[in-house]
N, C-alpha and C positions, 0 to 999 in steps of 0.2 A: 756654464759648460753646455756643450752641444755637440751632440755626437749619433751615430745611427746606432738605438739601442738593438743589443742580440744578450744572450746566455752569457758570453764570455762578460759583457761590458757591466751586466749587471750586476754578477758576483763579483768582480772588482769594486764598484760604487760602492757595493754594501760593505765590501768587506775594511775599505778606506774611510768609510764613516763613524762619524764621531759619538757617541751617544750622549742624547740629550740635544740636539740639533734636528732640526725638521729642513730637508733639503727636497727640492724637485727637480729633475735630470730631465731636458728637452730633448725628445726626439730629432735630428735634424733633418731627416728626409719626410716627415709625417708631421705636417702642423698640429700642433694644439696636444698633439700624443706625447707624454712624458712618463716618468719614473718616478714617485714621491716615497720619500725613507725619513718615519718618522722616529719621534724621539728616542722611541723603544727599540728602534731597529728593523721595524717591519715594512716590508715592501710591497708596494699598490700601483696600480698602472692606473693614468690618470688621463681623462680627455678633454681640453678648456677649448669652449665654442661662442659664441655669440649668438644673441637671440635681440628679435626686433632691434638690430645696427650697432646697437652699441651697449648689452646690456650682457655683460660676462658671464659666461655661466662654467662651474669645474661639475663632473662628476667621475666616482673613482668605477673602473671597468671591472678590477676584480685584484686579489693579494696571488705577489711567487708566494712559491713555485706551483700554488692552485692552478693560476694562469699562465702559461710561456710567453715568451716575448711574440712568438710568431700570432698565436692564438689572440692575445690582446692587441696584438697591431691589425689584424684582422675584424675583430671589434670596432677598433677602433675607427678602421674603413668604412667600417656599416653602417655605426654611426654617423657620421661626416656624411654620408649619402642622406640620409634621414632625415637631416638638418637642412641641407641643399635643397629639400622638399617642402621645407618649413616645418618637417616635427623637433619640439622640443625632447629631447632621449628624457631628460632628467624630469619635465614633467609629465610625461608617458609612465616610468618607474615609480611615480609618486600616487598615480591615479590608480595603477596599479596594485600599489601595497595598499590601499582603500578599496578595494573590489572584492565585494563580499565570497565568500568561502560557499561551497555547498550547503556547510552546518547552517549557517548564518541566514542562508538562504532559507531553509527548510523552516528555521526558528520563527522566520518571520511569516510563511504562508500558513505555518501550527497556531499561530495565535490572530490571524487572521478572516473579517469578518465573513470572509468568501466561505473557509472550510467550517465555519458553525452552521451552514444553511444547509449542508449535507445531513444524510441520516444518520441517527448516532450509528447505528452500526459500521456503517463507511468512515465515519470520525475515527473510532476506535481502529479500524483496518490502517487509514491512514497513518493512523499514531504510531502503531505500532512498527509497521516497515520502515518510517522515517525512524524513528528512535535504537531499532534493534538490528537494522539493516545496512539504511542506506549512510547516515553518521558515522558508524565506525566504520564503514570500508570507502566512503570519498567526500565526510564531512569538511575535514580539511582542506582539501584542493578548491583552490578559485575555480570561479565558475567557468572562466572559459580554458581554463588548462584541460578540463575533464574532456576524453576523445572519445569516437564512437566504441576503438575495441577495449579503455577502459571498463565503457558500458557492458559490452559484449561478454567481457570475463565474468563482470559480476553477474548476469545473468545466468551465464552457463554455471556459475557454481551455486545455482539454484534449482537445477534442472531437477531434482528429485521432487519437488515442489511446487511444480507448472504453474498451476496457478497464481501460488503467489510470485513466481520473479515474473509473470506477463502481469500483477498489479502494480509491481515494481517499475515496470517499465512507464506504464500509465503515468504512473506519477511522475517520474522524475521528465517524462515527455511535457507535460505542466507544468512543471519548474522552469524550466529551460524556455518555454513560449512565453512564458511570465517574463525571465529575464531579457526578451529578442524585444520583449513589449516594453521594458524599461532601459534599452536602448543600452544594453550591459554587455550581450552577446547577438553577433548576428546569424548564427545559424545551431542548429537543436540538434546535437550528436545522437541524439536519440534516432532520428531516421535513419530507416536502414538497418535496425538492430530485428533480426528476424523472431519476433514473438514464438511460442514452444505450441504445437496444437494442446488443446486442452480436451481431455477425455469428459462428456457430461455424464457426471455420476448419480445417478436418480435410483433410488431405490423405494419402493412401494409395499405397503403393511398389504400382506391378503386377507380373507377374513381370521381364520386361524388367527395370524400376529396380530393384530388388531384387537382380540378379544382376550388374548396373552398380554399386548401391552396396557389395555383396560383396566384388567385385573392385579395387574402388578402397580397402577397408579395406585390402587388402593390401598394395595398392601404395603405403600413406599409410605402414606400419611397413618396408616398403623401404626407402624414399624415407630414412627416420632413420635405417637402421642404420647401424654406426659412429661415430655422432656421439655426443656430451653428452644429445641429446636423446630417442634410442632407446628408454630406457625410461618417460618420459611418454608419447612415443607408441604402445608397445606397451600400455601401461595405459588411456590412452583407449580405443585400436579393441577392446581386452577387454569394455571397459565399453558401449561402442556394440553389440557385439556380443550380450551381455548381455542389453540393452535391445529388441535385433529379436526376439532368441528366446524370450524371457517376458514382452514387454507390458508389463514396469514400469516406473512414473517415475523419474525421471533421481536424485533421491534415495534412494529407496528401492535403485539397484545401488552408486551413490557412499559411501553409508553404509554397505553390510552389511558384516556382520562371518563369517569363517568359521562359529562357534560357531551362526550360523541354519539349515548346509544340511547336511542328511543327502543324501550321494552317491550311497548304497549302495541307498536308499529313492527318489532322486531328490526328494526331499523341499525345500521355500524355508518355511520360517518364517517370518514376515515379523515384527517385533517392533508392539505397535499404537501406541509412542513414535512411529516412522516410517514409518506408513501413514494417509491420507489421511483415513479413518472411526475413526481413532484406535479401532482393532479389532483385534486380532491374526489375521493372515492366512496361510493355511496354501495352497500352490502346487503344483502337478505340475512337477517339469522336463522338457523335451524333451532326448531323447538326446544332441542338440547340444550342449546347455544343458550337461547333465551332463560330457560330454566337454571342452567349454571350460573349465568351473569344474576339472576332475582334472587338466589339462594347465599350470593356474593353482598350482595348490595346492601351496605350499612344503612342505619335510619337517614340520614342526612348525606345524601353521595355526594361528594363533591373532590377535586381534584384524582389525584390519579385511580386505579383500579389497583396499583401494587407500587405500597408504600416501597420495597425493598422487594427483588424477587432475583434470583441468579439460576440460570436452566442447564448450565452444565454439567456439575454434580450430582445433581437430582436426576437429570434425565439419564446419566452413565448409568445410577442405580438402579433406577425402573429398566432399561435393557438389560442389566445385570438379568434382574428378577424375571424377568419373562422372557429370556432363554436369545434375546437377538444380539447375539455376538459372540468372543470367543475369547479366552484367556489369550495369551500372547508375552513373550519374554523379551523386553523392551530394556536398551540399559538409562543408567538417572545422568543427570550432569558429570560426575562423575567419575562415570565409569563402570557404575554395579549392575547387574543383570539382576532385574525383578521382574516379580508375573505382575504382569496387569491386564482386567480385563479390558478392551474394547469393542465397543459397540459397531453394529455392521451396517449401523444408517444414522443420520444426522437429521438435530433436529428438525431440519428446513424439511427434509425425504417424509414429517409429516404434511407437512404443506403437499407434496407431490402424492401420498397416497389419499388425499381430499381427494384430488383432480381425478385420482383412478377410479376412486369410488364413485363419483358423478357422472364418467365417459361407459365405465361399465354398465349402468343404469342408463345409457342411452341419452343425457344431457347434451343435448349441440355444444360446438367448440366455443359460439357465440356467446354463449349463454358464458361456460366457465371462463372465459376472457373477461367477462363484468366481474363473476364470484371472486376473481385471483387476484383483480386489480392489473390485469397486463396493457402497458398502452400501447404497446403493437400486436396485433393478431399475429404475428409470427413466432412471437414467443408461447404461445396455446399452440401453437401448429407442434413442438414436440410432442404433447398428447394423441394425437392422432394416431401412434399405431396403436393405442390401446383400444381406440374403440373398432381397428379392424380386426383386434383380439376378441373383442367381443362378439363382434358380427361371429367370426370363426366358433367360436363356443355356442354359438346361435343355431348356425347350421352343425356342426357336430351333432348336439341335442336334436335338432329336428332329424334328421338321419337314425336317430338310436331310436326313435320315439316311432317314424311311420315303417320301421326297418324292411325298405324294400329288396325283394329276393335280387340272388346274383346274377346278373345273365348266364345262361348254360352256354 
């Protein structure tokens, strides 16, 4: 039978149909476009083509009344151009249902030998965004379904957290050049997705906190001793301690190993696996420095400096204890409103009150660009107004000191 399918023709077929019979109804004005009503009764719009002259191909367009006749005869047209191209529809849809997902994608750059060569800190950052961010809100979508204002949304509903949805973006800008690289997608929706400015939040011990946070490291390995937990927390305030007297990031003292530091030379090695400019970095220590690492150092030093050490906890507590920061009524997963204190500078801001202490004391920027391990001088160039702070406190004092009269 052969006839020009519409609405009317189809509820008639279906309704004249036998169950238990599988019948297909040819379009007559539209080659290869038909109706198939299988045994069960269910109705599929179907398109039969040829591929390389002589080699048949069926695939079904979509089931009524999901699809109308007009809708699938429209399809239908599209496809038939497609083909008239030389694309095969059905092994286009085939390739397709094999085209990895976002998730899938991610799974494979997470266990990948590229992101082990990062720092564990950035491992850990990456882990986390992919696993708690970017997975549940576009794991699922093939990779090239995902559009720029997909992007877009997810970023803006990050905006409270600048930072991290411009890390967001980073990454999944990575993803995407990865997949242009393996010939999956030809263009990165990422471009074009406007990054959020990021406030740089640097906050500096003056002496005062400094001598507050000192003294509360101490009283934080008091406060342990005799317990279970004594030597986590002597191994934190080590590592905190570490971290005021040489400027380096919280990775770089968590990771070393004895076999980096000459004692004798006062000498830090810095391996460039675990430095930021993936550069090998070579350190002065200060006396302290030295003195706290010989007072550390087992008979036999060998592999790390901290078997186990976590600075989170410890370090909320020492700001607890010497007064930098401020209770605050935060609520839990939940829903409950509890006080909790938070701290009003983060570990790294000792790293940045090093750099104050150095520029106050009149150290060249040069000089702290070796101490800090920066491999561009521009990143030392945010120190800079400190030391016009100081010039300024320079002259203030000489002013109070040679105090000359006022002009009359």
């Amino acid at each position: 039978m052969s006839e020009k399918l519409n609405e009317k023709v189809v509820r008639r077929l279906k309704t004249a149909h036998q169950e238990g019979t599988d019948v297909t109804y040819w379009d007559q004005e539209l080659p290869g476009f038909g109706l198939r009503i299988n045994q069960n009764g269910k109705v599929s719009f179907v398109l039969t083509y040829y591929v390389h002259k002589n080699r048949q191909r069926r695939m079904t367009i979509g089931r009524h009344p999901e699809w109308s006749v007009i809708a699938a005869r429209n399809e239908a047209q599209e496809l038939r151009r497609k083909i008239r191209e030389g694309i095969d529809p059905l092994a286009e849809k085939k390739k397709e249902r094999n085209e990895p997902t976002l998730g899938e994608w991610i799974d494979r750059y997470l266990a990948s030998g590229e992101l082990k060569k990062k720092r564990p800190n950035t491992q850990r950052e990456v882990r986390r965004i992919a696993q708690t961010i970017l997975k549940p809100a576009l794991g699922e979508r093939q990779m090239k379904g995902i559009t720029r204002h997909d992007i877009e949304r997810l970023h803006m509903s990050l905006e409270k957290t600048k930072y991290q949805a411009n890390r967001l973006l980073s990454l999944l800008s990575k993803l995407f050049n990865d997949a242009i690289r393996d010939e999956l997608i030809t263009k990165n929706p990422v471009i074009g997705v406007t990054r959020f400015e990021e406030e740089k939040c640097e906050r500096y011990l003056n002496e005062d906190e400094i001598a507050r946070f000192q003294a509360a490291l101490q009283t934080y390995v008091d406060q342990h001793q005799g317990t279970r937990y004594e030597s986590d927390a002597r191994n934190a305030v080590q590592a905190l301690r570490l971290l005021l007297n040489t400027g380096s990031r919280a990775d770089e003292v968590t990771g070393a190993t004895w076999a980096e530091f000459d004692l004798v030379r006062g000498i830090w090695t810095k391996p460039g696996r675990r430095v930021k400019g993936k550069k090998q970095s070579i350190i002065h220590l200060s006396p302290p420095a030295v003195d706290l690492l010989v007072s550390m150092k087992p008979r036999r030093a060998e592999g790390p400096l901290f078997e186990r050490v976590s600075l989170r906890r410890p370090f909320y507590a020492v700001c607890q204890i010497a007064g930098l920061g401020k209770v605050e009524t935060v609520k839990t997963k939940q829903g409950k409103e509890v006080s909790k204190f938070m701290p009003d500078l983060r570990v790294h801001d000792l790293r940045h009150t090093y750099a104050s202490v150095l520029i106050s004391h009149e150290v060249p920027l040069p000089v702290i660009q070796q101490l800090l391990g920066h491999a561009d001088y521009k990143t030392t160039l945010r120190y800079a107004h400190l030391a016009d702070r100081a010039m300024r406190s320079a002259v203030d004092l000489g002013g109070k000191i040679l105090k000359m009269p006022k002009p009359a």
